[in-house]
N, C-alpha and C positions, 0 to 999 in steps of 0.2 A: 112563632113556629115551634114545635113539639120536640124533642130530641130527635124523638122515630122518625120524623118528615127531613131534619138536618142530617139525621145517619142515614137514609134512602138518599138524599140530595147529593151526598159526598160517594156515595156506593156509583151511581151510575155518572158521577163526573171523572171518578178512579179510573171505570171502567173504559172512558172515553180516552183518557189518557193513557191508559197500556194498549189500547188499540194502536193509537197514535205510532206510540213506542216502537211497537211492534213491527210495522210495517216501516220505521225506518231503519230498523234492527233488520230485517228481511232485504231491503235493499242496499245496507251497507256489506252485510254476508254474500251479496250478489256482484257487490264490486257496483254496483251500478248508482258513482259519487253522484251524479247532475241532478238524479232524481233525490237523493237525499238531501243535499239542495234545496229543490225546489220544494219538497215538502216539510223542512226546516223552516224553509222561507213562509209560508201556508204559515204553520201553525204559529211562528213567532206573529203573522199580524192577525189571525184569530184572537190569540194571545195581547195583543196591543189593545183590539176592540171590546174586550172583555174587560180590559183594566179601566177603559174608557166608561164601559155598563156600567161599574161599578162606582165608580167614581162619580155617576150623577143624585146621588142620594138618593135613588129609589128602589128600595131593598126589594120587594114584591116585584115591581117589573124585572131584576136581575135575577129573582129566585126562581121566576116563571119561567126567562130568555134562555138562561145557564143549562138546565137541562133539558129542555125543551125535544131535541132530537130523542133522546133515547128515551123519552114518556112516549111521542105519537113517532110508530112507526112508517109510515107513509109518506110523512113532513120533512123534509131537510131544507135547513134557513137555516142560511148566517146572516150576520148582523152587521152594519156599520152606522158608527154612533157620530152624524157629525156634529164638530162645537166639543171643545174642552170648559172644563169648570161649569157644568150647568148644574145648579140644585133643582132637582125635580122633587124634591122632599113634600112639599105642598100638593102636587097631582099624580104620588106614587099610585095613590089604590085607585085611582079614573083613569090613567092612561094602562094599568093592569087589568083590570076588567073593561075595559074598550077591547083589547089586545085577545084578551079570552073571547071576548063574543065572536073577533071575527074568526076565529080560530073553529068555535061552534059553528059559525055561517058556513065555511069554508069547507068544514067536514060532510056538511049539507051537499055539495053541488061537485064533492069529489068521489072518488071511488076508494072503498078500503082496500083492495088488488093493487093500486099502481101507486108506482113511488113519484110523489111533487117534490121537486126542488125549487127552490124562492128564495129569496132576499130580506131582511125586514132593517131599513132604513129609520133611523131615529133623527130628527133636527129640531133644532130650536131656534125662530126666527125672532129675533128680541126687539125687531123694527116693527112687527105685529105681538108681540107678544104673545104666542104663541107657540106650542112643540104639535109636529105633526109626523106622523109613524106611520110608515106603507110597510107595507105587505104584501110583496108581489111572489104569485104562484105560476108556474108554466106546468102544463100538464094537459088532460083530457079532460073537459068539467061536463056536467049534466044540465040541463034547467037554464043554459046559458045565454043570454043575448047579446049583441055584440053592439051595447050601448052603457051608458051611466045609469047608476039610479043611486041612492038614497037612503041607507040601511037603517041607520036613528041619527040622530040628531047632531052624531058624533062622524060619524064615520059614511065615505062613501066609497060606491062598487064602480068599477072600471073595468070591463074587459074584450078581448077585443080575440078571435079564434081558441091559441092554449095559454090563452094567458091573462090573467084574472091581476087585479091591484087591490087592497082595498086600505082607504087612505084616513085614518083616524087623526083628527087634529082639537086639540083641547086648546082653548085662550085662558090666559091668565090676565088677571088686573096688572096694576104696576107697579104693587104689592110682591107679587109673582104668587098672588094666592090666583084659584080657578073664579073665573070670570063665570055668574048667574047668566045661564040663557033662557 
């Protein structure tokens, strides 16, 4: 990564975080404690599952995840990483480009007008040796059936009226390198 791509990376995580600020600075001048509170509470386990991103050695999928809101404006996903200590060092750049395709697919069958919020679930099943990453979107979609299919070879679609999945799962050997299909 370039300086310029680290000093943009850190520009619009800044910015996320004076937002943050701000609006607990706005309800605490309001008197209004419960909510400050609860959105203390929010950001500290944003904040947990962020330290958890990071902590899986895959710098590319956390560079991608980190800012991801404030790149596509239509998108808002948060993240829950479950499973402490996993190295994903081995399938950083195939579980980040999986991640970007569905992200492409997904721009496909949404509307640039209307705002998705969705979820993106990380796990790693170490009884299959495997990590599998959904991506679940609620919203209005285009092109839509209300069945499964098959996107590559990586990743499938789910969805079912406003609510779209799409479930990327990479195997690893027992190595913990990526398993040849």
């Amino acid at each position: 990564m370039e300086e310029k791509e680290v000093m943009e990376l850190l520009r619009y995580y800044r910015h996320d975080v004076m937002n943050d600020l701000q609006i607990v600075q706005a309800y605490t001048s309001m008197g209004k404690l419960e909510k400050v509170e609860e959105k203390l509470a929010d950001y500290l386990s944003r904040f947990d599952e962020e330290r958890k991103l990071m902590n899986l050695n895959a710098p590319n999928l956390a560079l991608w995840l980190i800012p991801f809101n404030s790149i596509h404006p239509n998108f808002r996903f948060t993240y829950t990483i479950l499973g402490e200590k996993i190295n994903l060092a081995d399938i950083d750049g195939k579980l980040t480009t999986n991640c970007e395709y569905c992200i492409r697919h997904l721009e496909k069958i949404t509307s640039e007008t209307e705002l998705y919020e969705g979820e993106v679930v990380l796990e790693y099943f170490p009884d299959l040796n495997q990590v599998k990453v959904r991506l679940s979107l609620d919203g209005s979609f285009h092109d839509i059936n209300n069945d499964s299919k098959r996107i590559n070879k990586n990743i499938t679609q789910q969805q079912s009226g406003n609510h779209v999945t799409l479930t990327v799962i990479i195997p690893r050997n027992r190595k913990g390198e990526e398993k040849c299909l």
